[in-house]
VEXSENU-399428 format. One line per 3 residues: their letters; for each residue x, y, z of N, C-alpha, C, CB. Coordinates in steps of 0.1 Angstrom, whole numbers. Each point is the difference from the previous one (the first is absolute). Last residue first. Glycine has a CB too. Example, Ala and Ser with C-alpha at 12.3 -4.5 7.8 and 13.67 -1.06 7.14 Angstrom:
2
SA = 128/-22/71/9/11/0/-8/11/8/12/-6/-22 | -9/-51/21/-9/12/0/9/12/0/-19/-12/12 $
//
This chain:
113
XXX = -163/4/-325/-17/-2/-2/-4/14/-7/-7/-16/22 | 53/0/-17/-3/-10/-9/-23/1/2/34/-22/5 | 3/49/23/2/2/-14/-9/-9/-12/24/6/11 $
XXX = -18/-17/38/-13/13/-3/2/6/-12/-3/7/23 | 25/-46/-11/-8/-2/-3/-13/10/0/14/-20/4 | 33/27/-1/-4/-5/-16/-9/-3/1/13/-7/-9 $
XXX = -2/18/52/-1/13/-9/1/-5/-15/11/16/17 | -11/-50/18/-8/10/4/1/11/-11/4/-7/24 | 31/-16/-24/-8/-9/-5/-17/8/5/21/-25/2 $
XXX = 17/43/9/4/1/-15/-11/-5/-2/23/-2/-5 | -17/-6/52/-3/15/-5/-3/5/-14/13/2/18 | 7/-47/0/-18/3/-1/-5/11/-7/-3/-8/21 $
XXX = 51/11/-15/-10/-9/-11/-9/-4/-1/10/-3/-2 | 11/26/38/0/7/-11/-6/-10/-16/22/16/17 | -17/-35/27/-15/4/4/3/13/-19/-4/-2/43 $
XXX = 38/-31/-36/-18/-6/-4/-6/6/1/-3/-14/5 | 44/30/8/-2/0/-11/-12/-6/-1/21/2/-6 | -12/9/50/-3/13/-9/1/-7/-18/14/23/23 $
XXX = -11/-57/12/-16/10/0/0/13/-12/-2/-3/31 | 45/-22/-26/-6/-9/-7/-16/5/1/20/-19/4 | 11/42/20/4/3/-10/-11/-13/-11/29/14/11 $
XXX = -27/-15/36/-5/10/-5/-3/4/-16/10/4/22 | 6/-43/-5/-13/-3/1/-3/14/-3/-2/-21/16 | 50/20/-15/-3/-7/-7/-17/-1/-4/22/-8/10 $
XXX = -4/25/30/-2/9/-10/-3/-7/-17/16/15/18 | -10/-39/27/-12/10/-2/0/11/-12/-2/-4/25 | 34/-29/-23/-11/-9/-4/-12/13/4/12/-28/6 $
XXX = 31/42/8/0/-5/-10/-15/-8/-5/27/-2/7 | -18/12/36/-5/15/-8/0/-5/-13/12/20/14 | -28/-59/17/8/13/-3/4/12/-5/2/-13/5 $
XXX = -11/-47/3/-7/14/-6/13/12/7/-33/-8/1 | 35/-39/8/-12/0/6/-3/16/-4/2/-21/22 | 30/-16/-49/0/11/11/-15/7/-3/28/4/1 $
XXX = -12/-41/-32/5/-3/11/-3/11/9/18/-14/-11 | -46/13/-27/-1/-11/11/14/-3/9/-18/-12/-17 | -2/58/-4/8/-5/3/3/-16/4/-2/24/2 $
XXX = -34/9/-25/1/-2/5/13/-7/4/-20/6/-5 | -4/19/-24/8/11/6/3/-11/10/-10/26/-6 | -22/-41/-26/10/6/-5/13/7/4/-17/-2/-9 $
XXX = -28/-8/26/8/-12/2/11/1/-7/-17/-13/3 | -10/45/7/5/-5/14/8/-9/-4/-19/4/15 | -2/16/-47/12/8/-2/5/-4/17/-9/22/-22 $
XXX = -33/-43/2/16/-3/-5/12/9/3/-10/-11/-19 | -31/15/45/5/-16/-6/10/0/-4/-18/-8/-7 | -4/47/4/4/3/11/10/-17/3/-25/21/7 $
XXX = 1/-14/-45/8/7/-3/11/0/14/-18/12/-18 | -23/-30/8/9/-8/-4/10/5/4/-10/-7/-16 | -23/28/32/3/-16/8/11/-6/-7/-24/-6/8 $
XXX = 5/46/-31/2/1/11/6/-10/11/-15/15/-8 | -6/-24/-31/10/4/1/8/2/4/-9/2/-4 | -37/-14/12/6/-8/2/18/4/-2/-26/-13/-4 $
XXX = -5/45/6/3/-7/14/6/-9/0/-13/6/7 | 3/15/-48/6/8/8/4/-6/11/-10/15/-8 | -26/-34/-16/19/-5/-10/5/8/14/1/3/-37 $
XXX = -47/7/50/9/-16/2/11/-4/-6/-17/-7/2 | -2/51/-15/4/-2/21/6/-12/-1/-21/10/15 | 3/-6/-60/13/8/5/7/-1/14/-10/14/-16 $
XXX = -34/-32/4/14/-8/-6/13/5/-1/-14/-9/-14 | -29/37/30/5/-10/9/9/-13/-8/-23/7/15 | 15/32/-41/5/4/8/2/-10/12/-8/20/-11 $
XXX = -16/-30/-24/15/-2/-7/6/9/17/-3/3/-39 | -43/-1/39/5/-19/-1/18/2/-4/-30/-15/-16 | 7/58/14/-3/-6/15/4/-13/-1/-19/14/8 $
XXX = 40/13/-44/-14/1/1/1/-8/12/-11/3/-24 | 52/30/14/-5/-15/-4/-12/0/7/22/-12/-3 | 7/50/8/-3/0/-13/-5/-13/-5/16/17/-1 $
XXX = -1/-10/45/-9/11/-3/-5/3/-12/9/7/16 | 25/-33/-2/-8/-6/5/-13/11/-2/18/-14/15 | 23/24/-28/-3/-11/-11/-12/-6/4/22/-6/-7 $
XXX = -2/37/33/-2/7/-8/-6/-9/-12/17/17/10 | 0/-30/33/-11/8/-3/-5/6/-11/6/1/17 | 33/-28/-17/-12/-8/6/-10/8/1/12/-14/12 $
XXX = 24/44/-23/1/-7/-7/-12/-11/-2/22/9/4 | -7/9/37/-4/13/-5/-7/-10/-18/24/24/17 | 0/-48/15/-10/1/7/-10/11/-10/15/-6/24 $
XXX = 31/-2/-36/-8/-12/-2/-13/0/2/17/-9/5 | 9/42/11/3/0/-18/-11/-9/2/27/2/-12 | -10/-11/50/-12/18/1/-5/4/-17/17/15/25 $
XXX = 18/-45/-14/-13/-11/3/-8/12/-1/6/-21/18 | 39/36/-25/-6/-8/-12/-17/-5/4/28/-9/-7 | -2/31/43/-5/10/-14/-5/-9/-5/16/17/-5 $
XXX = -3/-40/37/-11/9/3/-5/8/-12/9/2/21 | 32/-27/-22/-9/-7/-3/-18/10/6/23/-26/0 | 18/48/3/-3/-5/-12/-8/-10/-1/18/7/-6 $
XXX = -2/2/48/-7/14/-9/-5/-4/-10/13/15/5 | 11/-49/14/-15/1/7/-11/12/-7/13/-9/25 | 31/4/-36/-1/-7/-4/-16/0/4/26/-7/-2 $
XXX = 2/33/25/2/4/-15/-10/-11/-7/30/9/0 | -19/-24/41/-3/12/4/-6/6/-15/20/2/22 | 11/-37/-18/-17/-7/4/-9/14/-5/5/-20/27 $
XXX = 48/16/-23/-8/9/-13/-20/-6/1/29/-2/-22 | 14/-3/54/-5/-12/-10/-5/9/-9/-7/-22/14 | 12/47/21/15/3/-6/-1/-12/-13/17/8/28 $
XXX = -56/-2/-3/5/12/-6/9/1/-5/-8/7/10 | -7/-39/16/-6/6/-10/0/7/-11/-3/-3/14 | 21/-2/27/10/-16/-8/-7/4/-10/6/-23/17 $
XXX = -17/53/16/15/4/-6/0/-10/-10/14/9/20 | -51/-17/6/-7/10/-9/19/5/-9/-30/12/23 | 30/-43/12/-8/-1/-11/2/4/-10/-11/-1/11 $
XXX = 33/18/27/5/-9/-9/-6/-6/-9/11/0/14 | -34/27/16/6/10/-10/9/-12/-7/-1/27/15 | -29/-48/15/-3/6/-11/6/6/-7/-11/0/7 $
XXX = 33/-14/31/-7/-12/-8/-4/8/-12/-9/-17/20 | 22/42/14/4/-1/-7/2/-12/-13/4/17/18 | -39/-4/13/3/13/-8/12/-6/-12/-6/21/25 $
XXX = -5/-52/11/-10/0/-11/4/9/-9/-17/-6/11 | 43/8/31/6/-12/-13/-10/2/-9/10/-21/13 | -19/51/17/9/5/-5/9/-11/-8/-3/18/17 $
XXX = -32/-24/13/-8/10/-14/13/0/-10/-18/21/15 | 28/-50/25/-8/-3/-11/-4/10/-10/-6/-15/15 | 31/32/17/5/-9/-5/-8/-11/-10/13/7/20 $
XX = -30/19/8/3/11/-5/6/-10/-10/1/23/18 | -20/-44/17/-10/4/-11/7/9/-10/-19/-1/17 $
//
């Protein structure tokens, strides 16, 4: 049993090392910040539109959201190899720019009411 805790333990910490030393780690931060921008931003435009414009907002948003998640899977994808740090950071880095240009696009359009 000891031997098992003690492969899992170190299963994880090599994880959590390959993480970290790839830059995933850094990368994950930043896309947090920016989506929290984004999040802050959606509220704030959502609170300034009349009850019909606010449910056309939820739905562009969601669908967006699907696009966004879509293409930056398919963009980071590899067809010869089954993924990896490379291709995961790739998908990171492709969330944090769309999600910063929603972001722009969100704030001209609370500039424009």
């Amino acid at each position: 049993m000891k031997k098992i805790i003690f492969f899992l333990f170190l299963l994880c910490t090599s994880i959590s090392f390959s993480q970290s030393v790839t830059g995933e780690d850094e990368l994950n931060e930043e896309y947090k910040k920016v989506d929290k921008e984004l999040n802050s931003v959606y509220n704030k435009l959502k609170n300034e539109l009349k009850e019909t414009d606010k449910k056309n907002l939820l739905e562009a948003q969601k669908a967006w959201i699907k696009f966004r998640d879509l293409n930056c899977k398919f963009k980071s994808q590899d067809p010869g190899d089954g993924g990896g740090p490379y291709e995961n950071k790739m998908k990171i880095d492709c969330l944090i720019q769309s999600t910063i240009e929603r972001t722009k696009e969100l704030k001209n359009l609370i500039g424009g009411l």
